[in-house]
C-alpha positions in Angstrom: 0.0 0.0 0.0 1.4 3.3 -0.9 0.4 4.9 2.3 0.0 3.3 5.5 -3.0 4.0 7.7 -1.3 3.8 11.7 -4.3 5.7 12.9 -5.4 2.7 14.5 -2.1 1.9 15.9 -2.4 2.5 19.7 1.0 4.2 20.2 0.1 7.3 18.1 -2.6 7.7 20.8 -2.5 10.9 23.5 0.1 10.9 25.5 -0.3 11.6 28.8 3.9 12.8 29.1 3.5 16.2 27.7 2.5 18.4 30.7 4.0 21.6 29.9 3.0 24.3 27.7 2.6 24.3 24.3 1.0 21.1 25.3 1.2 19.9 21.6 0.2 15.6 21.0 1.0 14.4 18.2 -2.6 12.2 17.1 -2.6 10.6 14.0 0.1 9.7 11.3 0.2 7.4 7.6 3.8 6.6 7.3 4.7 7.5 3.1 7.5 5.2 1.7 9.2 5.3 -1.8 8.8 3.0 -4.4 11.7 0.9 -3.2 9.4 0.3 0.4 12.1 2.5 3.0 10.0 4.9 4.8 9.9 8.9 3.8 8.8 10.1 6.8 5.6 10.4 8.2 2.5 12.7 7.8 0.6 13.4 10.9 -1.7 15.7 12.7 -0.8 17.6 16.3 -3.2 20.0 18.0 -3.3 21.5 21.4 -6.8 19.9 22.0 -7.7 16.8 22.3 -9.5 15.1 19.2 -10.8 12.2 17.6 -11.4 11.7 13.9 -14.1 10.5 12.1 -14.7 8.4 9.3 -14.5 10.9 6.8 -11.8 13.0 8.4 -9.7 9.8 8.8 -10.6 9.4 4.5 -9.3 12.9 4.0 -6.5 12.7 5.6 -5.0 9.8 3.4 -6.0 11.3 0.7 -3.6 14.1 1.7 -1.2 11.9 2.5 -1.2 10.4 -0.8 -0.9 13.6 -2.6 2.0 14.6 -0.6 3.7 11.2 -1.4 3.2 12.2 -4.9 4.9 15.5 -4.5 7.9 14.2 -3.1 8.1 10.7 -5.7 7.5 12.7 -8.8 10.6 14.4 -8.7 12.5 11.3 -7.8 11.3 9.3 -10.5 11.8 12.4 -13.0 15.7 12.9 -11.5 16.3 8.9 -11.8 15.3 9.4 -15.8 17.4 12.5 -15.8 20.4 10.9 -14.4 20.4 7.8 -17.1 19.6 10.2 -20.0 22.9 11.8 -18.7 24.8 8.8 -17.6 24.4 7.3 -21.5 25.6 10.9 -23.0 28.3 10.6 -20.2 27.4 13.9 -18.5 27.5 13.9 -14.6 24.0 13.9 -13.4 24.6 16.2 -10.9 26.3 19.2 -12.8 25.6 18.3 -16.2 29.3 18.4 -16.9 31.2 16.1 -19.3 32.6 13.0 -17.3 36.6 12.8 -17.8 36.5 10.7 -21.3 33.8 12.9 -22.8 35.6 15.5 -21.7 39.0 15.0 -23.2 37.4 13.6 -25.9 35.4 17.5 -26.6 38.6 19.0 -26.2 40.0 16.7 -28.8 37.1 18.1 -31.3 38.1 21.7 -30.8 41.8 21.1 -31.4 41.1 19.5 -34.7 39.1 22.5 -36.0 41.6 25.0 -34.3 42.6 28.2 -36.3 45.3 30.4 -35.9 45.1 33.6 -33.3 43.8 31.2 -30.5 45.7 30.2 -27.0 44.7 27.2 -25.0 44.2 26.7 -21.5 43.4 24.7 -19.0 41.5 25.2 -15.9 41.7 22.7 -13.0 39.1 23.7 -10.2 39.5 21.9 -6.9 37.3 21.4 -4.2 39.5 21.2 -1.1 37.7 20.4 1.8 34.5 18.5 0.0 34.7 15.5 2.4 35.0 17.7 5.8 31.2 19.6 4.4 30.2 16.1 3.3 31.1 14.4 6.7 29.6 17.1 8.9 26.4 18.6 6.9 25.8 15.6 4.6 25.8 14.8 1.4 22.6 16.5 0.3 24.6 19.7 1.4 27.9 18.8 -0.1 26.1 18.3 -3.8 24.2 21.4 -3.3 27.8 23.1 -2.7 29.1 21.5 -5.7 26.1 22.3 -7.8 26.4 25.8 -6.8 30.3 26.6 -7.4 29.6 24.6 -10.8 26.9 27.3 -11.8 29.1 29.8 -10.7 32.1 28.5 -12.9 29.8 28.0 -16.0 28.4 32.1 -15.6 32.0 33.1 -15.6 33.1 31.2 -18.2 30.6 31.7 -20.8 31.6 34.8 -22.5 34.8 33.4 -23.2 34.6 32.1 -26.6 35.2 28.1 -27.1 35.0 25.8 -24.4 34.7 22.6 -22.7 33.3 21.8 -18.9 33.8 18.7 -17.2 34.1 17.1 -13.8 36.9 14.8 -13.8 36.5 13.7 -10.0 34.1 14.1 -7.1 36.3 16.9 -6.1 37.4 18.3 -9.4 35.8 20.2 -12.0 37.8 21.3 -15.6 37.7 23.9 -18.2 39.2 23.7 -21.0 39.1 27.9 -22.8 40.2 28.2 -26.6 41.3 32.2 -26.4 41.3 34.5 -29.2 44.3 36.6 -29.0 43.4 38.7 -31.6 41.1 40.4 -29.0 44.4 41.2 -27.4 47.5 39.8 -25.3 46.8 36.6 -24.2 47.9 37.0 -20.6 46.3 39.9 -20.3 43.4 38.3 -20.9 43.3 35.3 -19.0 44.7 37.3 -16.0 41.3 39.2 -16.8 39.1 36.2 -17.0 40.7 34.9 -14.1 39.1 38.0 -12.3 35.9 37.6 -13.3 36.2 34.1 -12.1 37.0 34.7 -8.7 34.3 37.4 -8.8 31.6 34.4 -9.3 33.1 32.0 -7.8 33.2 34.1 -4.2 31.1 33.9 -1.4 29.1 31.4 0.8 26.8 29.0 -0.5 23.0 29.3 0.2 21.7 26.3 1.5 18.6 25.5 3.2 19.8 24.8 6.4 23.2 26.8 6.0 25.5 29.1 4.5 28.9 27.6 3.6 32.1 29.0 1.9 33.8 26.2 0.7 37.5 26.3 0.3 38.3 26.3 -3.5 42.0 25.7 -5.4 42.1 27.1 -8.5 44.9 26.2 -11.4 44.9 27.9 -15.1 47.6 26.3 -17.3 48.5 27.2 -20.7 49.8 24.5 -23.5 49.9 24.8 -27.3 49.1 21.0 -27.2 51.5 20.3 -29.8 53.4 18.2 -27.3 51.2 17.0 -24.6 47.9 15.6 -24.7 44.6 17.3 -23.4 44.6 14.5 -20.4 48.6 15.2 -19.8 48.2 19.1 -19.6 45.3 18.5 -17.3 46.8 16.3 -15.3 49.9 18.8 -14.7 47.1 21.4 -13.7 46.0 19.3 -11.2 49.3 18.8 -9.8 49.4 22.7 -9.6 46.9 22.6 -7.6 48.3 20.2 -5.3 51.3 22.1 -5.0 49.1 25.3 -4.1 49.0 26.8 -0.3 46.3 25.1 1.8 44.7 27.7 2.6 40.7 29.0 3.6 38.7 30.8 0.4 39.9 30.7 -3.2 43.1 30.2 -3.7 44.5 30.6 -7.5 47.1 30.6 -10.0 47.6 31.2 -13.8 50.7 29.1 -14.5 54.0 30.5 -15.9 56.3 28.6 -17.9 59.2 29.5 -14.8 56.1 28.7 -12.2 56.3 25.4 -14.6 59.4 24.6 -14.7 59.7 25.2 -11.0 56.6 22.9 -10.0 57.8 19.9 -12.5 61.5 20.1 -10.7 59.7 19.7 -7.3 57.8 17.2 -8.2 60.6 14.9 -9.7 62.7 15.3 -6.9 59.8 14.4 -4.6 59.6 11.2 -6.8 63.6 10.8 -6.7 64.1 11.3 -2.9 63.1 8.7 -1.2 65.2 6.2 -4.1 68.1 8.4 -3.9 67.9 8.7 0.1 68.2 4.8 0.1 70.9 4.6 -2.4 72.8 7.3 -0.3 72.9 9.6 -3.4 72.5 12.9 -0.8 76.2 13.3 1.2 77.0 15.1 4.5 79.6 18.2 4.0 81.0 20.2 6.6 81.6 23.9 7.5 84.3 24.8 10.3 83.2 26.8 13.8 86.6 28.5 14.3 87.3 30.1 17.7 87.3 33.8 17.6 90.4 34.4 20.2 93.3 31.4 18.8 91.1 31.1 15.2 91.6 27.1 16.1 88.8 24.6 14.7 85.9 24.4 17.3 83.3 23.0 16.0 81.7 21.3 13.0 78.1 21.7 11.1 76.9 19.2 9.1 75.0 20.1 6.3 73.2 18.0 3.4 73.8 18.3 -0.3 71.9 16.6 -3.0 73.4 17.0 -6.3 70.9 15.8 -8.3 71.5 13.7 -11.9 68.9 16.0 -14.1 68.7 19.2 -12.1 71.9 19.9 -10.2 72.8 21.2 -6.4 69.6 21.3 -4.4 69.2 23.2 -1.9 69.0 22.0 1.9 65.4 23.8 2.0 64.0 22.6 -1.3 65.4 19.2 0.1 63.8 19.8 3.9 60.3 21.1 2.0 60.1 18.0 -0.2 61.1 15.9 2.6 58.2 17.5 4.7 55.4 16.8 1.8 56.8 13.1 0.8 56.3 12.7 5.0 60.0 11.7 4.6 61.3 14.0 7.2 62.0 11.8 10.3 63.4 9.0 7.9 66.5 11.5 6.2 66.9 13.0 9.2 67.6 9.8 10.9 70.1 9.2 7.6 71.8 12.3 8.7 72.8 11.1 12.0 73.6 7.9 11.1 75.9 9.3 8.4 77.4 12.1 11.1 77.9 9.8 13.8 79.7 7.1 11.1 81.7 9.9 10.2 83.0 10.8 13.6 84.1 7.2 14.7 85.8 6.7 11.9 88.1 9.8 12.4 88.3 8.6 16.0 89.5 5.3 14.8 91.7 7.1 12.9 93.0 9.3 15.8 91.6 12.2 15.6 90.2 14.8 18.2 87.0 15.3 16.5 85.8 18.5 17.5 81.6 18.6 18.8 79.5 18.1 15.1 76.4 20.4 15.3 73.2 18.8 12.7 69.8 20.5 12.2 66.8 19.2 13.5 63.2 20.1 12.6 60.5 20.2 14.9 59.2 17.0 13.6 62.0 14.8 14.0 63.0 16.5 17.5 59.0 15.8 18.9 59.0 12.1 17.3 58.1 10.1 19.8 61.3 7.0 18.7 64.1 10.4 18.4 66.0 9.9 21.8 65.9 5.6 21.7 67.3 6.8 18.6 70.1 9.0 19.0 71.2 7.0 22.4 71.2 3.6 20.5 72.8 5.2 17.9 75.7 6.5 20.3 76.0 3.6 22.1 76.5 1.0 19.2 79.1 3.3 17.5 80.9 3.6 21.7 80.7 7.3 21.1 79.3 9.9 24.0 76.4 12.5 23.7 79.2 15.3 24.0 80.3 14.7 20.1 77.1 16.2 19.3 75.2 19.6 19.3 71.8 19.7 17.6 70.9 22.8 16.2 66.9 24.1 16.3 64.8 27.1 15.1 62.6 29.0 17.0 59.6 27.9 15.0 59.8 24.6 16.4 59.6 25.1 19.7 57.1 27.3 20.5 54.4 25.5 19.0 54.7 22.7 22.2 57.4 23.9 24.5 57.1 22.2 27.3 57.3 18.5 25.4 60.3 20.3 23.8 61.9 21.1 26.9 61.2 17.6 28.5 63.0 15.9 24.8 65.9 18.6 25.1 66.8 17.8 28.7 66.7 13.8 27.8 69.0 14.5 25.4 71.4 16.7 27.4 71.3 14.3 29.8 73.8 11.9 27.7 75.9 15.2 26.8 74.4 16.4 23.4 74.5 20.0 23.9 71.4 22.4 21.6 72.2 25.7 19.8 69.6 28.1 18.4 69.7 28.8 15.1 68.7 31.9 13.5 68.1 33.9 16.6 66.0 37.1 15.8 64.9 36.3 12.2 61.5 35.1 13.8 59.5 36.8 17.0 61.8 35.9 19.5 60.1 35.5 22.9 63.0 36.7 25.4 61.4 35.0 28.0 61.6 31.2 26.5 65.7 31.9 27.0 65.3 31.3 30.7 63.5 28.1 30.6 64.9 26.9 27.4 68.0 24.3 27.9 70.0 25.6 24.8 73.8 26.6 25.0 74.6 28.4 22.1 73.1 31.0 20.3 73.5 31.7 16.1 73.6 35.3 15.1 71.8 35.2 11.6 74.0 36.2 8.5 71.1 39.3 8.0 72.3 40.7 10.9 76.0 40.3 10.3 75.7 41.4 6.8 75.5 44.7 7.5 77.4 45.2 11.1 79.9 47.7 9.5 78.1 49.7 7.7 74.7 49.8 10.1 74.5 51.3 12.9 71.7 49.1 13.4 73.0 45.7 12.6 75.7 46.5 14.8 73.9 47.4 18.0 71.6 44.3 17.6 74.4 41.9 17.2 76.1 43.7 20.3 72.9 43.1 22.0 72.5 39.8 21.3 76.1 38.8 22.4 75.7 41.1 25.6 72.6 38.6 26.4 73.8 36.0 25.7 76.8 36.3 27.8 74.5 37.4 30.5 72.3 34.3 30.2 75.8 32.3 30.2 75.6 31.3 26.6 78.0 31.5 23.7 77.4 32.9 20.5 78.3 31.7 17.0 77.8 34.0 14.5 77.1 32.8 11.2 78.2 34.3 7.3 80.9 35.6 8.5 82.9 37.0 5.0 86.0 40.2 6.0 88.0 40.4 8.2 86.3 43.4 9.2 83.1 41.9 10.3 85.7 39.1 12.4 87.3 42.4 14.2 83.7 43.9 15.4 82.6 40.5 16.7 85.5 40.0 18.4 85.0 43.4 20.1 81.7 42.3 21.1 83.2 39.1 22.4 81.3 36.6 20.2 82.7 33.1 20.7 83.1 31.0 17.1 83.0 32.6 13.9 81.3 30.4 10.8 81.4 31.6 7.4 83.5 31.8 4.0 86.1 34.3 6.2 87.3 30.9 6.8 86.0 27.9 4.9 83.0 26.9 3.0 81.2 23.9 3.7 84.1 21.0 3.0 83.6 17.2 2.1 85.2 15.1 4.5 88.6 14.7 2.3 88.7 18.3 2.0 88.5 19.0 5.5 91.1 16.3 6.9 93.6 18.1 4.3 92.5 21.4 5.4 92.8 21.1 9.3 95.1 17.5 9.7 97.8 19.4 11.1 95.6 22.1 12.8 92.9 20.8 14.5 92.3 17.3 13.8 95.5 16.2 16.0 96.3 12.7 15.5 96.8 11.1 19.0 99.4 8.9 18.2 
């Protein structure tokens, strides 16, 4: 039966519970089901008055109910038919967009009837946080967002001239735009279409329970499409938008041929680190610490280098950025000590006084919950003590959970690894964390030491961190160091080591037991 009668079922009956104003009862209800026999929800009567139907009320209101279940199945049915219809053209029911074969497949079309005075782009629309809106406000909600934004993108699209629209993915929507340059430059004008677009595409979403701004990425790549196919220059604006700042609103960017080339690099090296990491293709130099009062060899920091086959020298950044997206960061950081502390027995096995080897730690390796069973098995199977090492940190990852910091630090210091921080006063330096902080040295920045001659400034900053730091009864390494009359100042300051290209560049182990063999690295026997 298409609408069942529960009048009759005694539980809808009065109930003698509600006691307190509006004193509303719910009397009478015909549950309405769909076509596949799950319930709809129910139609019923509530008053504040007791009541009891007759006959012919009790007729009417099924009659009522059955027109409602109407209402609510007709559109079904007609959206089921839609969706087919759509499905066989391949068109997603939802937005009516081409589904990803169509869709390369249109592009393909307008290629082959291309004329001259036309650019072609690509626009790869991402919606970032679809699953979050789908989890917490449902899936009616989350098409209704996608629906919207899609309407949105088609309005600000369709003055263009030639295109293509498509949803590749639940997440992802694509435009392919044929631009007429004769109308004008061709960056000019996709920077202005690009405009418009975030001028449709902005602002909250009107639902019927909520408003919600959903956090869009936005990538516009060009491509004669000469070289590539449709799918492979769509595929490289999708990794663009990958590679785009996770951040809340609309974010967006028309691709460069140096934005490009930059984005392809990163992305091969993120493919080639981990392979290279395990064929120990990166290597471990190291830059002298030289004591400002005897200029004797002090200390040592160990810093990596990735000479890559195809694109050269990395640098440690790009290496420590890729790291941090491939979630690689704890693993070649852990290669870093093992290389380091390798290193430093076997110029002890040598003879050698090995001065203390300082190595950079993020905040992620230094809060990992396996780092100090790490480093102390580490030590202990090579017979080496805590006091080889110094591990330098930045102020960014401390502050973020200090005390857990603190509590890893003094484990650490506890075996004799000693902690400088690096960087000091590049970031927003809280004075205070100096007094609870167990750190021993502080690095003077190469910004600040840049300019200690010439500025006023830059000298009365570096004099002020020294002055501190002698207070606090830490020593200061100052870092870049490059004339000898940047050495002189910080020696009147009485800054501790000097580190910089004064002295040495970062050297590869042979370089630095020819350098300092008879100087520092003192054979014992």
């Amino acid at each position: 039966m298409i609408v069942e009668d529960t009048l009759a079922n005694p539980i809808f009956k009065i109930h003698p519970m509600v006691t307190g104003k509006p004193y509303i009862r719910f009397y009478a209800g015909a549950v309405i089901r769909g076509n596949d026999t799950l319930p709809l929800g129910t139609f019923c009567i509530m008053d504040q008055v007791p009541r009891t139907l007759c006959e012919q009320e009790r007729q009417s209101f099924l009659s009522m109910a059955k027109i409602v279940r109407q209402e609510v199945i007709q559109p079904e049915e007609v959206s089921v038919h839609r969706m087919r219809s759509q499905l066989k053209e391949n068109r997603d029911p939802l937005t009516n967009a081409f589904l990803s074969n169509t869709f390369f497949e249109k592009i393909n079309q307008v290629l082959s009837k291309s004329v001259n005075n036309l650019e072609y782009y690509v626009l790869c629309l991402e919606f970032s946080d679809i699953e979050y809106i789908e989890n917490h406000y449902g899936s009616i909600i989350a098409n209704k967002v996608i629906l919207e934004i899609s309407a949105r993108l088609k309005r600000g699209i369709s003055k263009v001239g030639k295109h293509v629209f498509g949803r590749t993915e639940n997440r992802h929507l694509g435009v392919f735009i044929a631009l007429n340059i004769a109308q004008g430059p061709g960056v000019k004008l996709i920077n202005e279409i690009t405009s418009q677009l975030l001028a449709c595409l902005a602002g909250p979403v009107k639902t019927s329970v909520y408003e919600i701004t959903p956090n869009i990425n936005m990538a516009i790549i060009q491509d004669n499409f000469k070289v590539s196919a449709p799918n492979d220059v769509y595929l490289m604006a999708k990794l663009f938008v990958k590679n785009l700042p996770q951040k809340p609103g609309i974010n967006s960017e028309v691709v460069t041929d140096d934005v490009r080339k930059n984005v392809l690099m990163k992305y091969e090296l993120t493919l080639d680190l981990s392979q290279n990491l395990a064929q120990h293709k990166l290597h471990i130099v190291y830059q002298p610490k030289i004591d400002a009062n005897n200029e004797r060899l002090a200390g040592l920091e160990a810093l990596l280098r990735w000479d890559h086959h195809k694109h050269g020298l990395v640098s440690p950044p790009s290496i420590i950025e890729i790291a941090n997206k491939s979630n690689l960061t704890y693993e070649l950081e852990k290669w870093i000590f093992k290389t380091v502390i390798n290193q430093i027995k076997e110029w002890k096995d040598q003879g050698f006084d090995v001065p203390r080897v300082s190595i950079n730690v993020t905040g992620v390796t230094l809060q990992h919950k396996d780092f100090v069973n790490f480093v102390s098995e580490l030590l202990n199977q090579s017979n080496l003590s805590g006091e080889n090492l110094d591990i330098e940190i930045v102020e960014n990852s401390l502050f973020e959970n200090i005390n857990a910091v603190i509590d890893i630090m003094n484990q650490l210091r506890k075996i004799g690894i000693s902690f400088s921080l690096d960087d000091f006063g590049t970031g927003f330096s809280n004075l205070a964390y100096l007094q609870v902080l167990p750190i021993n040295y502080l690095k003077i920045d190469k910004s600040f030491i840049d300019n200690i001659i010439q500025d006023k400034h830059a000298y009365a900053m570096c004099s002020g961190i020294i002055s501190l730091a002698n207070g606090l009864g830490l020593q200061t390494v100052a870092e870049g160091v490059e004339s000898e009359f940047q050495i002189i100042a910080l020696r009147t300051m009485r800054c501790n080591f000097i580190q910089g290209y004064y002295y040495s560049k970062p050297l590869r182990v042979i370089e630095l037991e020819r350098k300092y063999y008879n100087e520092s690295l003192i054979k014992l026997t």
